[in-house]
C-alpha positions in Angstrom: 74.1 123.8 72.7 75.2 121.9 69.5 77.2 119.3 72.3 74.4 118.8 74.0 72.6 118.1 70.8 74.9 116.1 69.3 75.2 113.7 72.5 71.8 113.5 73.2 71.4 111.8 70.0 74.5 109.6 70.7 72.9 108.5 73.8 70.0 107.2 71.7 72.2 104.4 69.7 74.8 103.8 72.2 74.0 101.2 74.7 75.8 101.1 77.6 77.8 97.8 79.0 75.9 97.3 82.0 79.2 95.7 83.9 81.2 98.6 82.8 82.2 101.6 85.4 83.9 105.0 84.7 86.2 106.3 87.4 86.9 110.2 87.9 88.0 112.4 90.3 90.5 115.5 91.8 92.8 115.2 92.2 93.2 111.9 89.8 92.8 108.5 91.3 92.3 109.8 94.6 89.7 110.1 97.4 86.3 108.3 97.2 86.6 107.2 94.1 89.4 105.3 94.4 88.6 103.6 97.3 85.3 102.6 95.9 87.5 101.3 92.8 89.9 99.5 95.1 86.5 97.8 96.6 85.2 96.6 93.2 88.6 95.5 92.5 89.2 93.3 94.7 85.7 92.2 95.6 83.9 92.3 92.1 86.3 91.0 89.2 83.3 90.8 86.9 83.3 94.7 86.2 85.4 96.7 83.6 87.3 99.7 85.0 87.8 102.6 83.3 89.6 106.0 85.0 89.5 108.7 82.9 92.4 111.1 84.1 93.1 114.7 83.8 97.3 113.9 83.7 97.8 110.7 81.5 101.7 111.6 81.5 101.5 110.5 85.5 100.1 107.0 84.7 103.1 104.9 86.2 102.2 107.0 89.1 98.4 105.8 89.0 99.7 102.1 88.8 101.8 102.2 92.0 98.9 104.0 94.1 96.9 100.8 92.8 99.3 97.8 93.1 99.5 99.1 96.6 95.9 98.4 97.4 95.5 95.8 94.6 97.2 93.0 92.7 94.2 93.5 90.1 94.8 94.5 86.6 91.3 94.7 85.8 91.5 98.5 85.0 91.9 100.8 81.9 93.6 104.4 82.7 92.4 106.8 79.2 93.4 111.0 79.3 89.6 112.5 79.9 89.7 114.5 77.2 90.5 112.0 74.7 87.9 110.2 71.7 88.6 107.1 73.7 87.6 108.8 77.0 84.3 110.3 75.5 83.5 107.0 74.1 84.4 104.5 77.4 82.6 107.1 79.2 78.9 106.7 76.5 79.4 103.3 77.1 79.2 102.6 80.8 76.9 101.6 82.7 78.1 103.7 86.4 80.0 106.7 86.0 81.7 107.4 89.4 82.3 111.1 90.3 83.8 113.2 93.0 83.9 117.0 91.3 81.8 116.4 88.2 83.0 114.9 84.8 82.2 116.0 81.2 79.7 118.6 83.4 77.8 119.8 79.6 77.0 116.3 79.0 73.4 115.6 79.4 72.5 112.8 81.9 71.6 110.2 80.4 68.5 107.8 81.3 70.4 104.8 80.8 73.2 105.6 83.0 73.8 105.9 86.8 76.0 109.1 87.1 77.3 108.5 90.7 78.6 111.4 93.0 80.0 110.7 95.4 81.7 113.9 96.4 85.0 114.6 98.4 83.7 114.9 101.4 80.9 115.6 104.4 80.5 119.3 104.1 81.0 121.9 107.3 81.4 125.1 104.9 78.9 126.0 102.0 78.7 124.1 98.7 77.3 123.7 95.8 73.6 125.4 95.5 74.3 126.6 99.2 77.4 128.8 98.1 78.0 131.9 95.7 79.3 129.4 93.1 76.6 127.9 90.9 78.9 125.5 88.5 77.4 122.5 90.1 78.0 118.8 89.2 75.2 116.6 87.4 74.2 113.6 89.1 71.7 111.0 89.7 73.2 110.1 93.1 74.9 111.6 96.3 76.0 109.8 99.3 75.9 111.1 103.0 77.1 109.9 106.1 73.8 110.5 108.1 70.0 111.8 108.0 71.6 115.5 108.7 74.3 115.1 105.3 70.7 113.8 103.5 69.3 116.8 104.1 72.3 119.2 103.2 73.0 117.3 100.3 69.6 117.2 99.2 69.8 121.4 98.8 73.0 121.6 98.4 72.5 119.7 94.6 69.0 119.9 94.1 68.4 116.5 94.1 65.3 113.9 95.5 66.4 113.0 99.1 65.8 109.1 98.0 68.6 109.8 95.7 70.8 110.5 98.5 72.4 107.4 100.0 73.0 107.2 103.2 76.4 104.7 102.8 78.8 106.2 104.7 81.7 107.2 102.4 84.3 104.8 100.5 87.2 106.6 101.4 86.8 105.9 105.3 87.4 102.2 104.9 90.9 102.5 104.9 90.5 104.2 108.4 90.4 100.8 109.1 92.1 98.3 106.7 95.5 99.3 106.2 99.3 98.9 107.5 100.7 102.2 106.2 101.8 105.0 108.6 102.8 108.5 108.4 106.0 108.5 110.3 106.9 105.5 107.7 106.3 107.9 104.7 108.1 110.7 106.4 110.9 108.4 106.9 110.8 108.1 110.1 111.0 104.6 112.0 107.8 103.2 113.5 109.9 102.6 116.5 110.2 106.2 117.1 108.0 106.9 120.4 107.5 110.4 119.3 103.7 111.9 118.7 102.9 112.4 115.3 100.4 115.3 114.4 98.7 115.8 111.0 97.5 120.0 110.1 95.5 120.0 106.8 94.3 123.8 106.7 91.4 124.3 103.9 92.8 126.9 101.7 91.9 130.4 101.5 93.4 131.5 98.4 92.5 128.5 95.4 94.6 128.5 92.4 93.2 125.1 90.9 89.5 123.7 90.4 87.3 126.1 92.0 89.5 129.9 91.5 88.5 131.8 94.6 89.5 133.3 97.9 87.4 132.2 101.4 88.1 134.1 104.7 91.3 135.9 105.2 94.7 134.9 103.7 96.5 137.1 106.1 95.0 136.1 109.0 95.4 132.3 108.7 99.2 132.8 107.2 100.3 134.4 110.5 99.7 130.4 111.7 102.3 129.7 109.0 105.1 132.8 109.4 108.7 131.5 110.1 108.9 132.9 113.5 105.7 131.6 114.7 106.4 127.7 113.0 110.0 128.2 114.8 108.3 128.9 118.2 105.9 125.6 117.7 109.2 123.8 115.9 110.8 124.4 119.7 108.2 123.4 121.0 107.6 119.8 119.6 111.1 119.0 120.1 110.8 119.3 123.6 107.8 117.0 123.3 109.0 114.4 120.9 106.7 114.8 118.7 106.6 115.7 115.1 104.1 117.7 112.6 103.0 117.2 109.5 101.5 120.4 107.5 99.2 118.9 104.4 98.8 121.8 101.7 95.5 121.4 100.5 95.6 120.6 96.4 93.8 123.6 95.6 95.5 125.9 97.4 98.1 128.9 96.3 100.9 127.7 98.6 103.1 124.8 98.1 105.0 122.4 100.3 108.3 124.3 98.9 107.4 127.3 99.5 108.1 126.9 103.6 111.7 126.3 105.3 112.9 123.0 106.6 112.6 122.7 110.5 113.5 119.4 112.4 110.0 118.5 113.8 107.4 120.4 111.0 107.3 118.9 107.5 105.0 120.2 104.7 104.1 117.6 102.6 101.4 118.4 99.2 99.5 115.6 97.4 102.3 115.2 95.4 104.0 113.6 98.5 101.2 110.9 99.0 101.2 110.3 95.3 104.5 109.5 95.0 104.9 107.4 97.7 101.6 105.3 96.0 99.7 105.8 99.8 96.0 107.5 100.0 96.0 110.3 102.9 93.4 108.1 104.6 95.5 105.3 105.2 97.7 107.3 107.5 95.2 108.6 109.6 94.7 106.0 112.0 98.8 106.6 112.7 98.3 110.2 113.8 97.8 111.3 117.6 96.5 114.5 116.7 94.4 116.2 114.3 94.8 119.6 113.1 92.5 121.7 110.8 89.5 124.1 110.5 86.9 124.3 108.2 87.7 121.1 106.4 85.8 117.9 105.8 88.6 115.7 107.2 87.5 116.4 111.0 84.5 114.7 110.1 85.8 111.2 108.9 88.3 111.5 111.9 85.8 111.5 114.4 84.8 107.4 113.5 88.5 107.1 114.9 87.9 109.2 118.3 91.2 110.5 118.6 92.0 114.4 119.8 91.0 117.3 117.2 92.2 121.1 117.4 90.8 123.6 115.2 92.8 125.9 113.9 91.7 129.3 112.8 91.8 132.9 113.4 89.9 134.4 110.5 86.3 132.6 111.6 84.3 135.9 111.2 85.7 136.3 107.6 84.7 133.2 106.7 81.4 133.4 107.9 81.1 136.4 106.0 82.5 135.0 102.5 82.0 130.9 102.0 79.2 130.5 105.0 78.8 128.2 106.2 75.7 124.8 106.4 75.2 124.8 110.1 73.6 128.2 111.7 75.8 127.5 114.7 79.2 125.3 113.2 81.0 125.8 116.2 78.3 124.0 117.9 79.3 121.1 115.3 83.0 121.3 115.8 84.1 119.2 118.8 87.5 120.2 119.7 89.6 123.4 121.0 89.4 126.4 118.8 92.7 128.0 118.7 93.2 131.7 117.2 96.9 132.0 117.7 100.7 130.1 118.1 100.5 130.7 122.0 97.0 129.0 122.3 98.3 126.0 119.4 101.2 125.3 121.4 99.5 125.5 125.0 96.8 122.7 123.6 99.1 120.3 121.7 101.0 120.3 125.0 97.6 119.6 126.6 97.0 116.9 124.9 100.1 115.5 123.6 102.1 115.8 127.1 99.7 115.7 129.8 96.7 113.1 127.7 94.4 115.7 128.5 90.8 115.2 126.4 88.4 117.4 127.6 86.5 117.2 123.9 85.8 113.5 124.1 81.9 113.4 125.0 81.4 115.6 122.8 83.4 114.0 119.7 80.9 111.3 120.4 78.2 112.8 120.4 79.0 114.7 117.2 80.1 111.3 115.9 76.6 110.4 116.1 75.2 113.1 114.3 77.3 112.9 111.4 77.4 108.8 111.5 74.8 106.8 110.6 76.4 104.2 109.3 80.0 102.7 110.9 82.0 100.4 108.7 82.0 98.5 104.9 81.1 102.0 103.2 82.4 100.9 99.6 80.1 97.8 100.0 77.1 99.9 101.2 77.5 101.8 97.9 77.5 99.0 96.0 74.8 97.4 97.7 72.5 99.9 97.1 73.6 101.7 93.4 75.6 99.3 91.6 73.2 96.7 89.7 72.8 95.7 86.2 69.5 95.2 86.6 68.3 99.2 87.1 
């Protein structure tokens, strides 16, 4: 390729600045990336920051997520596809990754390219799956000796190159003083339960086109009959649900009815109110979802998980999944319709039932190496300017 070429030969007369970082990720300024920014904000004034953004017309956006983790200014925001984005990018020292960025670009020796993904993986990626448009990197992360080892094939990549850190995005598990009720508008006095679903999609209209599983079979979950039976039902509870549309998926938040206890919220909610999903979490009483990553940092909080699905067979069949056995790796109630949903929120939520919790730890350990300071474990171990 003439690219390739071209910027191979770049690479040979540009020097990178070696206290300069790039910042990418999907959706923009979002997930591990930006906590790991927020980290060396705050913590590491010395270093340039650079994001390079897909949507440069949602900048004021970008600046209220950040002035709510940072007072910092120490920060650059530049459209990716820009002459000034290709040429911040040639000169840094760390390029920080969750999806891949400028993906034709040969690596360069005198850069770290730094990936640190979106997430522990329960369902096929990368090398492992159908889909062989695969991110270039020096580095992974993992959470544990068993991610090591799935990261390792699912990128091709040296084990020693995979970091076992923990990821950035779990610190604010821990460090924050926003809650979901508050961004639902509801008071923090309210005594009622507050439940969080984030279903992976099955049908992806952004990023990565493609259909996992069975549409039909997970949208009967979603059908206005079946929300208003589980709508009934949380108001006799007092508690409330929050439905999280994943960001790649064909539905949207608008696309469902208003009820008085269910709200669907896209990432278009969390942007706007300047919040990152995983300084919620440790609000929630209840976690919903099925085959997505999010069950995985939820388990360093040890609070109730129900998995939802009814299409598990289908999924198998299409995206796989990295486990032989992942139900053995799934520590929670598997529920495969409304009657079974509603019967095990009012388990837990009404009668404090837990039958899952020895086995959440247990899983916890498997998947957890490493417990708190993630962003400062990646640091420790990939950021120098001496390498």
């Amino acid at each position: 390729m003439m690219i390739n070429f071209i910027l191979k030969w770049i690479h040979v007369f540009i020097t990178p600045r070696n206290k300069t970082i790039i910042y990418h990720s999907f959706p923009d300024v979002s997930d591990n990336s930006f906590s790991f920014f927020i980290y060396i904000l705050n913590t590491h004034p010395e270093y340039q920051n650079v994001w390079l953004v897909d949507h440069k017309d949602k900048k004021s956006i970008y600046l209220k997520i950040i002035s709510n983790y940072s007072d910092s200014l120490n920060f650059k925001i530049l459209k990716k596809n820009s002459l000034l984005g290709v040429y911040f990018f040639l000169r840094s020292k760390y390029v920080i990754h969750t999806h891949g960025i400028y993906n034709s670009f040969p690596l360069s020796k005198k850069q770290k390219n730094i990936n640190l993904w979106h997430g522990m993986p329960l369902k096929n990626i990368g090398y492992l799956d159908t889909n062989k448009i695969i991110p270039k990197s020096n580095y992974l992360i993992s959470t544990s000796l068993v991610f090591q080892e799935i990261m390792r094939k699912a990128f091709k990549i040296e084990a020693e190159n995979v970091l076992i850190t923990g990821q950035p995005r779990n610190d604010f598990l821990f460090t924050n003083n926003f809650t979901l009720k508050n961004l639902l508008g509801i008071s923090d006095d309210n005594k009622d339960k507050m439940i969080l679903w984030m279903p992976t999609y099955r049908k992806s209209i952004k990023g990565d086109i493609r259909k996992d599983g069975k549409v039909d079979l997970m949208n009967r979950f979603l059908s206005h009959s079946n929300l208003t039976l589980l709508n009934n039902h949380l108001k006799k509870l007092n508690s409330r649900c929050c439905v999280k549309i994943h960001p790649m998926d064909f539905m949207n938040a608008a696309d469902f009815k208003k009820f008085t206890n269910i709200y669907f919220v896209d990432n278009s909610f969390f942007e706007n109110k300047g919040i990152s999903l995983y300084s919620v979490l440790s609000s929630i009483d209840l976690l919903l979802t099925d085959f997505s990553s999010i069950y995985i940092d939820f388990l360093l909080l040890n609070k109730p998980i129900g998995f939802v699905i009814s299409d598990f067979s289908e999924y198998l069949n299409s995206r796989g999944f990295v486990f032989e056995e992942p139900k053995n790796f799934m520590p929670g109630e598997i529920v495969t319709n409304t009657k079974e949903l509603i019967s095990f929120i009012n388990d837990v939520l009404k009668n404090q039932k837990d039958d899952h919790n020895q086995k959440r730890e247990e899983i916890k350990n498997i998947f957890h190496d490493v417990a708190s300071d993630f962003s400062k474990k990646v640091f420790d171990k990939l950021i120098t300017e001496y390498v």
